[in-house]
DRENLO-881108 format. One line per 2 residues: for each residue x, y, z of N, C-alpha, C, O. Coordinates in Angstrom, 3 decimals, m for minus. Layout:
% residues N
X,Y,Z,X,Y,Z,X,Y,Z,X,Y,Z | ... $
% end
This chain:
% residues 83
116.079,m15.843,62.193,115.716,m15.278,63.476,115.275,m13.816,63.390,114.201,m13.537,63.923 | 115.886,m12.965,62.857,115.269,m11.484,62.723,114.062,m11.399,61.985,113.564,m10.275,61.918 $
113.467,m12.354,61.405,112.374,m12.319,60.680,111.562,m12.392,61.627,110.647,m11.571,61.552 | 111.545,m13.182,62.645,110.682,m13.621,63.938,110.758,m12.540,64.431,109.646,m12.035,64.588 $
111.549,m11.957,64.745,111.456,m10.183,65.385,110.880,m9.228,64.920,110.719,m8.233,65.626 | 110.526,m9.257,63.927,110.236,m7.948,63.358,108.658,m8.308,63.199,107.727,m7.507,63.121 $
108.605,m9.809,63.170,106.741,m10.154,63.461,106.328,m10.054,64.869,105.259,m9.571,65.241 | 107.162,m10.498,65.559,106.840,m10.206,66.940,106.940,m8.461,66.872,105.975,m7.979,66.280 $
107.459,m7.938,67.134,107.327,m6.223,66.778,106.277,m5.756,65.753,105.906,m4.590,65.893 | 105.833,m6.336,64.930,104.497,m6.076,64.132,103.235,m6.014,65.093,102.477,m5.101,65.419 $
103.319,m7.360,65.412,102.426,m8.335,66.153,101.598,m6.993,67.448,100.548,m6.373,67.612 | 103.258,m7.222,68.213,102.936,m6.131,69.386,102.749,m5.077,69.275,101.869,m4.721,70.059 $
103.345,m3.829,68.319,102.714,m2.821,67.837,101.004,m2.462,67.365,100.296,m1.499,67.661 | 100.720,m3.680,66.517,99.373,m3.738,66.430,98.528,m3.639,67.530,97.814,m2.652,67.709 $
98.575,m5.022,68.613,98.423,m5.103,70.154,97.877,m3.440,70.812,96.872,m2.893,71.266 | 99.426,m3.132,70.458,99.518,m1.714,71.307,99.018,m0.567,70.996,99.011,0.368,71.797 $
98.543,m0.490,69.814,97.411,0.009,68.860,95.850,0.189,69.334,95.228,1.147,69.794 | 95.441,m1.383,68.962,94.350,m1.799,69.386,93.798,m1.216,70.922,92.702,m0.722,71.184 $
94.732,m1.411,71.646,94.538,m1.525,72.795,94.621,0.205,73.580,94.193,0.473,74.702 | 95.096,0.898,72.895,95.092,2.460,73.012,93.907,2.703,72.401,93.087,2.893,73.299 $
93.347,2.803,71.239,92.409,3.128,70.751,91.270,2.725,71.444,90.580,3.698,71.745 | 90.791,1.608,71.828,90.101,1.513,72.997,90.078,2.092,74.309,88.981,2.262,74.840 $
91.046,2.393,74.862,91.351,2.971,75.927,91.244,4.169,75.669,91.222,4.758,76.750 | 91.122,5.243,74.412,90.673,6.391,73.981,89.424,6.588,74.056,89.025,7.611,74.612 $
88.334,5.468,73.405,87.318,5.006,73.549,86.245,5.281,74.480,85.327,6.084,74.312 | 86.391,4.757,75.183,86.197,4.296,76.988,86.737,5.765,77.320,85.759,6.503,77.437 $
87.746,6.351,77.484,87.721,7.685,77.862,86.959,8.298,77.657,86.220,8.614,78.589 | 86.784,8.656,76.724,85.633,9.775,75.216,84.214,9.538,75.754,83.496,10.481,76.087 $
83.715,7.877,75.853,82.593,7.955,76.257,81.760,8.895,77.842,80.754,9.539,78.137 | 83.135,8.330,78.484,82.708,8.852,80.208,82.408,10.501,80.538,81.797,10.945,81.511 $
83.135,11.394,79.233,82.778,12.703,79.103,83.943,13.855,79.805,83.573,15.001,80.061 | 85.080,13.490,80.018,85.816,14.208,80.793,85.187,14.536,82.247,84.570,13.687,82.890 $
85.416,15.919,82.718,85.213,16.373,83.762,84.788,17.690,83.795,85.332,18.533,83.083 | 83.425,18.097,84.912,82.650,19.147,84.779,83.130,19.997,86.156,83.225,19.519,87.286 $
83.437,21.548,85.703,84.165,22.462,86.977,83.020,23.014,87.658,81.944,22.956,87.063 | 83.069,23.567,88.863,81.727,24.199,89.063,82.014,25.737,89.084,83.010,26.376,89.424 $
80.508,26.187,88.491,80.482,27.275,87.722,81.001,27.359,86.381,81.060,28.518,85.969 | 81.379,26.507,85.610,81.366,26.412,84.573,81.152,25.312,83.301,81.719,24.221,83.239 $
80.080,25.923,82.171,79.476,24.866,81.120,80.306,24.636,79.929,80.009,23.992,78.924 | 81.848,25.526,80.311,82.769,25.743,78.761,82.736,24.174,78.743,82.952,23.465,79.726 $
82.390,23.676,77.300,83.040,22.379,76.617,82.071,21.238,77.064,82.359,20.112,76.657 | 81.283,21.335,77.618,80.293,20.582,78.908,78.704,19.964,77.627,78.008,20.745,76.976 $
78.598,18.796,77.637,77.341,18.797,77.223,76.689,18.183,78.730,77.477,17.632,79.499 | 75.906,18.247,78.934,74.919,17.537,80.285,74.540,16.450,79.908,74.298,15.730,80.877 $
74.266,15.683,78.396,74.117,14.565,78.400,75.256,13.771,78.402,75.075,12.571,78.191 | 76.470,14.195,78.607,77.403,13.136,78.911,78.020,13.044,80.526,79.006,12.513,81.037 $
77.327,13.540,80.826,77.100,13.901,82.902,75.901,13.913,83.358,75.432,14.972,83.774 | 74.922,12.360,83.376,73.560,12.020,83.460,73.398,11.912,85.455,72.372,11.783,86.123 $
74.877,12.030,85.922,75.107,11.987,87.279,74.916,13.059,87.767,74.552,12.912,88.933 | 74.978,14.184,87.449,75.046,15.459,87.684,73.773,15.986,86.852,72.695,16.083,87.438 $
73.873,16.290,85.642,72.772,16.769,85.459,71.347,16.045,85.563,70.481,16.917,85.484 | 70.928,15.096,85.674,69.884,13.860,86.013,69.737,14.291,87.287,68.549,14.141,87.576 $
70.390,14.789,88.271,69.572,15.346,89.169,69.334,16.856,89.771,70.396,16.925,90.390 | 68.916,17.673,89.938,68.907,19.101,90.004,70.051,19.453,90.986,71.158,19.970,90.831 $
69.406,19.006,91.995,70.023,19.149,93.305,71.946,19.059,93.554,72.682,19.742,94.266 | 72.262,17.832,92.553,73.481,17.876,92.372,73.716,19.088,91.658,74.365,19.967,92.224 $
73.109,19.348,90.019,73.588,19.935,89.459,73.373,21.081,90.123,73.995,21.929,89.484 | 72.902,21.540,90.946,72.754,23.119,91.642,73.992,23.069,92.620,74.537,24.148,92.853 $
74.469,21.986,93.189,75.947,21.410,94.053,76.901,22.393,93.018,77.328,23.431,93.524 | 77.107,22.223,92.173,78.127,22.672,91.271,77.722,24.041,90.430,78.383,24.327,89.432 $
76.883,24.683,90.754,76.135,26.063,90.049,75.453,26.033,89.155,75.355,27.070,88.499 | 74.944,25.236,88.879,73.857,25.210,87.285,72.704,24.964,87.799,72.389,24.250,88.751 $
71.855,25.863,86.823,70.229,25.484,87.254,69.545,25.217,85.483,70.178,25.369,84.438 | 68.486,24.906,85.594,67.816,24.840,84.271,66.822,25.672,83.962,65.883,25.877,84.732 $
66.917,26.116,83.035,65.630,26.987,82.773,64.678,26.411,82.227,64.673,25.294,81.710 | 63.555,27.410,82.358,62.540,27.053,81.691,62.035,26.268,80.721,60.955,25.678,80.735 $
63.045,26.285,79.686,62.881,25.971,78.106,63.839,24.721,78.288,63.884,24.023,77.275 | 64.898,24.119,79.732,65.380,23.025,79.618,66.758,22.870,79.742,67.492,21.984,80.179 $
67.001,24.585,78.963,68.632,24.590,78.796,69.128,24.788,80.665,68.462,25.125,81.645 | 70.269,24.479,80.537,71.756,24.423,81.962,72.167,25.357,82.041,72.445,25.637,80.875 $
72.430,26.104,82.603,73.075,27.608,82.504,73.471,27.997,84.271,72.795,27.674,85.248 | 74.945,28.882,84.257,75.618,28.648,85.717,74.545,29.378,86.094,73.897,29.953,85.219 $
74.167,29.483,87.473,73.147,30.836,88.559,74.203,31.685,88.774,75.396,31.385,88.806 | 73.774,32.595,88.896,73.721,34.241,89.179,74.826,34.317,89.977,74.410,33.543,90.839 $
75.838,34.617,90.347,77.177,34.797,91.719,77.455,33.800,92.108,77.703,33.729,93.312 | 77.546,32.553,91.262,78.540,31.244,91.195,79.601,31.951,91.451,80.068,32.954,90.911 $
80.180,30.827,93.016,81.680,30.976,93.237,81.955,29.524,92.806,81.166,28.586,92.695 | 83.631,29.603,92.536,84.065,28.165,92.694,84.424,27.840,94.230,85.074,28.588,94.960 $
84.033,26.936,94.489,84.751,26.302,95.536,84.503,24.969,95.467,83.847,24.339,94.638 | 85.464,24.387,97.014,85.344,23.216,96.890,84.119,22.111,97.432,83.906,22.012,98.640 $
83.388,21.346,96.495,82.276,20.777,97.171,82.208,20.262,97.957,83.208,19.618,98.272 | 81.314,20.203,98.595,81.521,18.912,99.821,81.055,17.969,99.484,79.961,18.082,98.932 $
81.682,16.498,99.654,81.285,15.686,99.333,81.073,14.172,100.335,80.551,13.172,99.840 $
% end
């Protein structure tokens, strides 16, 4: 009988493994979360919701320049958006 336990405890450990690492996964892809007025840690291609459209991304203080790059505007406050 303890042999059966300790496979079942293999078994499910693995399970519980698998199943975190995916769920890390799937996190990682979605990109965390973007503050407004700020690009610390931020790529824009993993926020195609926000940066894909100007108008949002100007919602939250960023404009694009010329050359493409995101960068906050000029006397960005934080506050809260409306949504």
């Amino acid at each position: 009988m303890p042999r059966n336990k300790f496979i079942t405890v293999v078994v499910f450990t693995a399970m519980l493994g698998a199943l975190s690492s995916t769920f890390a996964a799937e996190h990682h892809e979605r990109g965390g979360h973007v503050m407004a007025c700020s690009l610390h840690g931020v790529n824009p291609v993993h926020h195609p919701a926000i940066f894909g459209d100007p108008a949002v991304a100007k919602s939250y203080g960023f404009v694009q320049t010329s050359d493409g790059k995101w960068v906050v505007e000029k006397n960005c406050r934080r506050h809260p958006r409306a949504t």
